[in-house]
Backbone as CSV, one residue per row, in Angstrom:
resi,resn,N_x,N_y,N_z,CA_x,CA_y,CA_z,C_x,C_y,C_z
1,UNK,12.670,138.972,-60.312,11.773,139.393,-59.246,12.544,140.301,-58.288
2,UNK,12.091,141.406,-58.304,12.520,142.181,-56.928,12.229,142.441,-55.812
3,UNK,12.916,141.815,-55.196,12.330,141.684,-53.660,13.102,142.881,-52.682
4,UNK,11.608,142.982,-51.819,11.561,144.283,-50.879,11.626,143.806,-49.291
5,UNK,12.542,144.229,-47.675,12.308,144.303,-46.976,11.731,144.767,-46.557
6,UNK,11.096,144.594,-45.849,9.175,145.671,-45.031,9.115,145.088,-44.485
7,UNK,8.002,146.001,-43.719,6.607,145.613,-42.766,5.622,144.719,-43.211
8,UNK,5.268,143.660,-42.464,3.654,142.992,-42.649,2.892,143.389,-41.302
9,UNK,2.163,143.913,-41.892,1.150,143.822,-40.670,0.725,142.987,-39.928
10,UNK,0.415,142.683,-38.754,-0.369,141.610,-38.308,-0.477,141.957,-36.868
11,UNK,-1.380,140.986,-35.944,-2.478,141.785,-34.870,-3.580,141.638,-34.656
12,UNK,-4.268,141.826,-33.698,-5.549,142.227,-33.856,-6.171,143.372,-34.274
13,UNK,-6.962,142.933,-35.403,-7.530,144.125,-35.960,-9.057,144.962,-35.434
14,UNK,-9.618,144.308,-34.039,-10.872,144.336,-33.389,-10.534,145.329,-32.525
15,UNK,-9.448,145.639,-32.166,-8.493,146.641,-30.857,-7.819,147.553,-31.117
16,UNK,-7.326,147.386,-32.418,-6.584,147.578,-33.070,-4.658,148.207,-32.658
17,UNK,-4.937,146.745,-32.301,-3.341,146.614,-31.351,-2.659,146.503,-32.526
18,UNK,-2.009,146.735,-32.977,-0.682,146.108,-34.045,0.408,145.938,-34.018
19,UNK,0.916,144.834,-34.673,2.528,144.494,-34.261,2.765,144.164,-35.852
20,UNK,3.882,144.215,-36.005,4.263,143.945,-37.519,5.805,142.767,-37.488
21,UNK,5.315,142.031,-38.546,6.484,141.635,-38.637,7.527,142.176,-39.855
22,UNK,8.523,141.968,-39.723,9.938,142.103,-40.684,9.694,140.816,-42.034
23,UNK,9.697,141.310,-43.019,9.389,140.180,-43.859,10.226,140.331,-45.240
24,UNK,10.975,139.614,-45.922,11.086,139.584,-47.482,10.276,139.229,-48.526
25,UNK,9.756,140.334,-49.205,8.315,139.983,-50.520,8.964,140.492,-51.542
26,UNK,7.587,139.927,-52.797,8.279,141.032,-53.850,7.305,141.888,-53.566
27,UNK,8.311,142.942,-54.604,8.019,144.124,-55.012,6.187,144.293,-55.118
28,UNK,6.137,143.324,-55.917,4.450,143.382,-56.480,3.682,143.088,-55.305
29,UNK,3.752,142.566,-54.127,2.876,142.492,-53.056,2.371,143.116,-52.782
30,UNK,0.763,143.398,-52.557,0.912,144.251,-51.004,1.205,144.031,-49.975
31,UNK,0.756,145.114,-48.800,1.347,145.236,-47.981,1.105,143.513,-46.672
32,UNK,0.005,143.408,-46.857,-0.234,141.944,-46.311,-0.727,140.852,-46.794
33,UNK,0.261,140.819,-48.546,0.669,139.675,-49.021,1.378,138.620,-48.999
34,UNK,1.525,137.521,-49.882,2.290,136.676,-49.365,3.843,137.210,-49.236
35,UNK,4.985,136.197,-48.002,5.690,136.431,-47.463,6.717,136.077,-48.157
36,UNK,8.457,136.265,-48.474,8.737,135.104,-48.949,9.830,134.344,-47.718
37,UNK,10.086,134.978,-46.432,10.709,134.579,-45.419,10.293,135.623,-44.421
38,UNK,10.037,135.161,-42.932,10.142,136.239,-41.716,11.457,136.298,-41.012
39,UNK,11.799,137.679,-40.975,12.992,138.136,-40.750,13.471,138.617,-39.464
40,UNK,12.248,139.388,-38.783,12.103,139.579,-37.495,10.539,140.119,-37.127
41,UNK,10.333,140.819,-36.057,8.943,141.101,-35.570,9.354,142.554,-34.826
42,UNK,8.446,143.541,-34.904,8.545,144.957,-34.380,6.978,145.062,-33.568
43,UNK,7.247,145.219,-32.754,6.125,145.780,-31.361,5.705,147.446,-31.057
44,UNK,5.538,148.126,-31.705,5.398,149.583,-31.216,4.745,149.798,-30.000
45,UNK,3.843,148.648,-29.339,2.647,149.229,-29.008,3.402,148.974,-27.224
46,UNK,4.409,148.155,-27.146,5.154,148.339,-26.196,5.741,149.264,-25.460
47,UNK,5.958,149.686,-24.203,7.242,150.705,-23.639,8.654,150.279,-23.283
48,UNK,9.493,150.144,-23.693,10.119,150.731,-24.947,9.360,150.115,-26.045
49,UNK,9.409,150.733,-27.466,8.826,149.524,-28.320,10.137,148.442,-28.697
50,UNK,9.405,147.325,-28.785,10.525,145.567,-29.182,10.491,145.687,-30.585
51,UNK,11.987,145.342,-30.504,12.271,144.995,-31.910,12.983,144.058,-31.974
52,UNK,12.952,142.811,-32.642,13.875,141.251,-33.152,13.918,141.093,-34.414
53,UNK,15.363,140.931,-34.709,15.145,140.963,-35.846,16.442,140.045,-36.019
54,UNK,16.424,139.141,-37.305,17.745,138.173,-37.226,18.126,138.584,-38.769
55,UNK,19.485,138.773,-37.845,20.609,139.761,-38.786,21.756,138.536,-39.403
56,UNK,21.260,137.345,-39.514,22.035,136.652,-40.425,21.356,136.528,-41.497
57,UNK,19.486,136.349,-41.452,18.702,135.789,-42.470,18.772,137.255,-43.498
58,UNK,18.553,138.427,-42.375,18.792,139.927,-43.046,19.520,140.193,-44.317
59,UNK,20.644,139.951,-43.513,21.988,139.825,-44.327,22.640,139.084,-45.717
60,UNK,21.466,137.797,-45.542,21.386,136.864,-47.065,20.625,137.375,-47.804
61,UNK,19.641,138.347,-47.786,18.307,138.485,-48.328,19.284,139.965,-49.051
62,UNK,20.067,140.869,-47.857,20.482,141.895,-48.384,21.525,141.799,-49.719
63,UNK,22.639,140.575,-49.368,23.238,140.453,-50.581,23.163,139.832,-51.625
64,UNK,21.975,139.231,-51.705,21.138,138.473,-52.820,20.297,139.595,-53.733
65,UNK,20.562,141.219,-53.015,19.971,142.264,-53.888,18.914,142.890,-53.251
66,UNK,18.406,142.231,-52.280,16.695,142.532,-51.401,17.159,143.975,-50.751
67,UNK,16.341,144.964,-51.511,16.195,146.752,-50.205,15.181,146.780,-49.517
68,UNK,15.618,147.872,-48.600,15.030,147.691,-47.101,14.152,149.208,-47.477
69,UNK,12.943,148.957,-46.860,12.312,150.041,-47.016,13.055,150.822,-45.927
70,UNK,12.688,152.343,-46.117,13.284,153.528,-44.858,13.262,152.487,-43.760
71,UNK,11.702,152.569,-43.252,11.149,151.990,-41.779,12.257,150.692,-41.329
72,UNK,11.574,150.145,-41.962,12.957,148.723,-41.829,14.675,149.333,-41.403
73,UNK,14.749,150.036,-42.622,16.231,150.498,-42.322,16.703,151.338,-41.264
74,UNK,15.720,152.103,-40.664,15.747,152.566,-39.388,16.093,151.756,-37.937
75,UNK,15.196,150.673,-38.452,15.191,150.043,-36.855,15.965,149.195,-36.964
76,UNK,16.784,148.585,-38.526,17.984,147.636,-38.077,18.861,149.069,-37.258
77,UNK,19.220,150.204,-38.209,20.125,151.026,-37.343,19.957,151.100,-35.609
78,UNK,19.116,151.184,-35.488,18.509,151.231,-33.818,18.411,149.882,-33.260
79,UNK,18.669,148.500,-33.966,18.811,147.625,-33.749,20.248,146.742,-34.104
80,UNK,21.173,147.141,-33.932,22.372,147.026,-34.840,22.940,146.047,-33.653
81,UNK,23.096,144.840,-34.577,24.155,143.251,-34.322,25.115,143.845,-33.303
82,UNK,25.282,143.346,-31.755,26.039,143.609,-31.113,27.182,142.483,-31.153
């Protein structure tokens, strides 16, 4: 099974506020399929936009083989373990 870091969507969809969380799936999911761990949560709709994200669970998922989509891989960079 190959598993993918991404986005899940989630939110209200009546407002259409959205916040997404950080998630490990497989490959075969879509996009707001099942999960197989939450990793962190991204806020755009914020000023600045929030980003949390836990860079130990990250980090097991990464060397167990799991890739990070672009998006994901962006905002750990902009979010990088101090």
């Amino acid at each position: 099974m190959e598993v993918r870091i991404r986005l899940q969507k989630a939110g209200k969809t009546s407002s259409k506020v959205y916040n997404y969380r950080i998630v490990a799936m497989s490959r075969n999911e879509g996009r707001d399929g099942r999960n197989l761990e939450i990793l962190g949560y991204y806020d755009p709709a914020k000023k600045p936009a929030s980003v949390s994200i836990d860079h130990d669970k990250l980090q097991k998922w990464v060397e167990k083989g799991a890739q990070m989509s672009d998006t994901v891989r962006s905002l750990v960079k902009k979010n990088a373990k101090k």
